[in-house]
DOKEDO-514470 format. One record per residue (C-alpha): residue number from 0; residue in three letters; x, y, z. Coordinates in steps of 0.5 Angstrom, whole numbers, plus 500, padded with zeros to 3 digits. Layout:
// DOKEDO-514470
  seq  type    u    v    w
  NUM   Ala    X    Y    Z
...
END
This chain:
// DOKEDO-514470
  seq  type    u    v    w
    0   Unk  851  440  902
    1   Unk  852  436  895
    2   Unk  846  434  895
    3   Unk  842  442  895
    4   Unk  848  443  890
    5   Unk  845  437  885
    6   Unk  837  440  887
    7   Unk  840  447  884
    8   Unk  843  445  878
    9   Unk  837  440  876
   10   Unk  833  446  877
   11   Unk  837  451  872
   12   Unk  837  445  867
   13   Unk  830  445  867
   14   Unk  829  453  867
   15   Unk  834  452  860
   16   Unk  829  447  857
   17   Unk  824  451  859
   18   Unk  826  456  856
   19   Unk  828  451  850
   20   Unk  820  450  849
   21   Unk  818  457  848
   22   Unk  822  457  842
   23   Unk  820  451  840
   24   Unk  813  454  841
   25   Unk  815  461  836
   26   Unk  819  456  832
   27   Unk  812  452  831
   28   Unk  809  458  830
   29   Unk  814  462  824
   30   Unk  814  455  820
   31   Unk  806  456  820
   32   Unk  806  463  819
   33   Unk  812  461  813
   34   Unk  816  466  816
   35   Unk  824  465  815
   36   Unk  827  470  818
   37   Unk  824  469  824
   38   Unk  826  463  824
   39   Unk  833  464  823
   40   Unk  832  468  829
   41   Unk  830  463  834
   42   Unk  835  457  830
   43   Unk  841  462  833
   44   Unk  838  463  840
   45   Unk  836  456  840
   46   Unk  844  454  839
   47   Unk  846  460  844
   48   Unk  841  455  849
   49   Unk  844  449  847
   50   Unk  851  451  849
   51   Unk  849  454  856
   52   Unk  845  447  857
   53   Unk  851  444  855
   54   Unk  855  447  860
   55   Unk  849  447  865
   56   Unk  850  440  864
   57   Unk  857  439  866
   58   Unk  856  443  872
   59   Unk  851  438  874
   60   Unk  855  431  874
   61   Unk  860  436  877
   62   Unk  854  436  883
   63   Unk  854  429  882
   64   Unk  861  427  882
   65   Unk  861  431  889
   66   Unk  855  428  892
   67   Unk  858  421  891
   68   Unk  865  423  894
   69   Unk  861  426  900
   70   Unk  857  419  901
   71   Unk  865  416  901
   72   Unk  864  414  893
   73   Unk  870  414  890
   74   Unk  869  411  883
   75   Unk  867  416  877
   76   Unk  859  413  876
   77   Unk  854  415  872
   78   Unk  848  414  876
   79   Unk  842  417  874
   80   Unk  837  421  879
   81   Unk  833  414  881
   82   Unk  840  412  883
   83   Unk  841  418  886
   84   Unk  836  418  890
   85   Unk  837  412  893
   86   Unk  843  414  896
   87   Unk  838  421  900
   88   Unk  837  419  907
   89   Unk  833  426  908
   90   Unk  827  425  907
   91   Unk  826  433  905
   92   Unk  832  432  900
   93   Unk  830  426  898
   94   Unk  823  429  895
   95   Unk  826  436  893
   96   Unk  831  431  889
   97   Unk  824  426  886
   98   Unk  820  433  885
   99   Unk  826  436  881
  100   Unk  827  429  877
  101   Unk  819  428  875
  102   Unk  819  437  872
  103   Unk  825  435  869
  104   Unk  822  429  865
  105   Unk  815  433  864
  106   Unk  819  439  861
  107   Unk  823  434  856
  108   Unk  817  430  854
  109   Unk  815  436  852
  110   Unk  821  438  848
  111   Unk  821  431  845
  112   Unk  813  433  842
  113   Unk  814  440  840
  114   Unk  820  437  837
  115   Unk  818  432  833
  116   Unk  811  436  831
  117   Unk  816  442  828
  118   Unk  820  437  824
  119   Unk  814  433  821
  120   Unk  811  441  819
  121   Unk  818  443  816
  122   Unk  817  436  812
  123   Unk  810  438  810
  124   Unk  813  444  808
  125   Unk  818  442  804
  126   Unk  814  437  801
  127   Unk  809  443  797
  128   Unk  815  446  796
  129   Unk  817  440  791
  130   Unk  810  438  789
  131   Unk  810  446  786
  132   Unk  816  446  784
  133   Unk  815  439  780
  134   Unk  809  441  777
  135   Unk  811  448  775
  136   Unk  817  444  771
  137   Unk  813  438  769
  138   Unk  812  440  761
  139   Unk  805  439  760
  140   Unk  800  432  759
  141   Unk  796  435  753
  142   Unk  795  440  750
  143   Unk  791  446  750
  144   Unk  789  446  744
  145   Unk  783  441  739
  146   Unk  787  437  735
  147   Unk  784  430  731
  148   Unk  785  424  734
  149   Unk  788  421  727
  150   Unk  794  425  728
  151   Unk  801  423  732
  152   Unk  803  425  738
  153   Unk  809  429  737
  154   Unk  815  425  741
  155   Unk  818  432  743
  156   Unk  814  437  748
  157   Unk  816  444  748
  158   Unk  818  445  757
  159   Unk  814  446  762
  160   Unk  813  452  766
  161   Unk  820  452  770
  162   Unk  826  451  766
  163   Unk  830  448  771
  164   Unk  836  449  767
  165   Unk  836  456  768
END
């Protein structure tokens, strides 16, 4: 009975990081729509997420610890569900338990791509950002105006377009 227990809390966890992906999804979405708002939005319910798959979590080496003891284990091990399955002797559990492992990688491989893609298109962001900025308060290379080679440059430039100072 441990073992279907396990199955379900593994199945939660899944359905948790699903969820997880389609706000990475919308979060993707509103950095290219340049949306901040939104994007706040979805930074809250991802950290509500993240407390309930942290609780999901426990509830599953909860299932772990109780399915060693019932295999008569009564040392506190932190075995993964390749360990795990090893110690299945039902062959129908034993595939619920793999079938259930191999949705949850898939799901985690996932959020491991969707994640790194948003972070490098936040980094894109703020790298315009800078470069607009830093041209914006650069002071200018020359000037607009014709002057005749025999005269000297000025050692001071008026400021750019953006005082920072400001």
């Amino acid at each position: 009975m441990a073992i279907q227990q396990l199955i379900d809390s593994l199945n939660e966890l899944n359905e948790a990081h699903l969820s997880m992906l389609k706000w990475g999804e919308s979060k993707k979405e509103a950095i290219m729509a340049n949306d901040i708002e939104t994007l706040i939005s979805i930074m809250n319910q991802e950290s509500k997420l993240m407390k309930q798959i942290s609780a999901l979590e426990e509830k599953r080496l909860a299932a772990c610890q109780a399915f060693l003891q019932e295999k008569g284990i009564k040392s506190m091990l932190q075995l993964n569900i390749t360990e795990l399955t090893r110690l299945v002797f039902d062959p129908a559990e034993k595939e619920a338990l793999k079938n259930m492992q191999s949705a949850l990688s898939w799901t985690l491989h996932e959020l491991k791509r969707l994640n790194d893609l948003n972070q490098k298109l936040i980094e894109q962001s703020l790298a315009f950002v800078n470069y607009s900025v830093e041209l914006l308060g650069a002071p200018p290379e020359q000037e607009a105006t014709y002057k005749p080679p025999t005269d000297k440059p000025s050692g001071f430039k008026g400021p750019g377009y953006f005082d920072a100072r400001a």
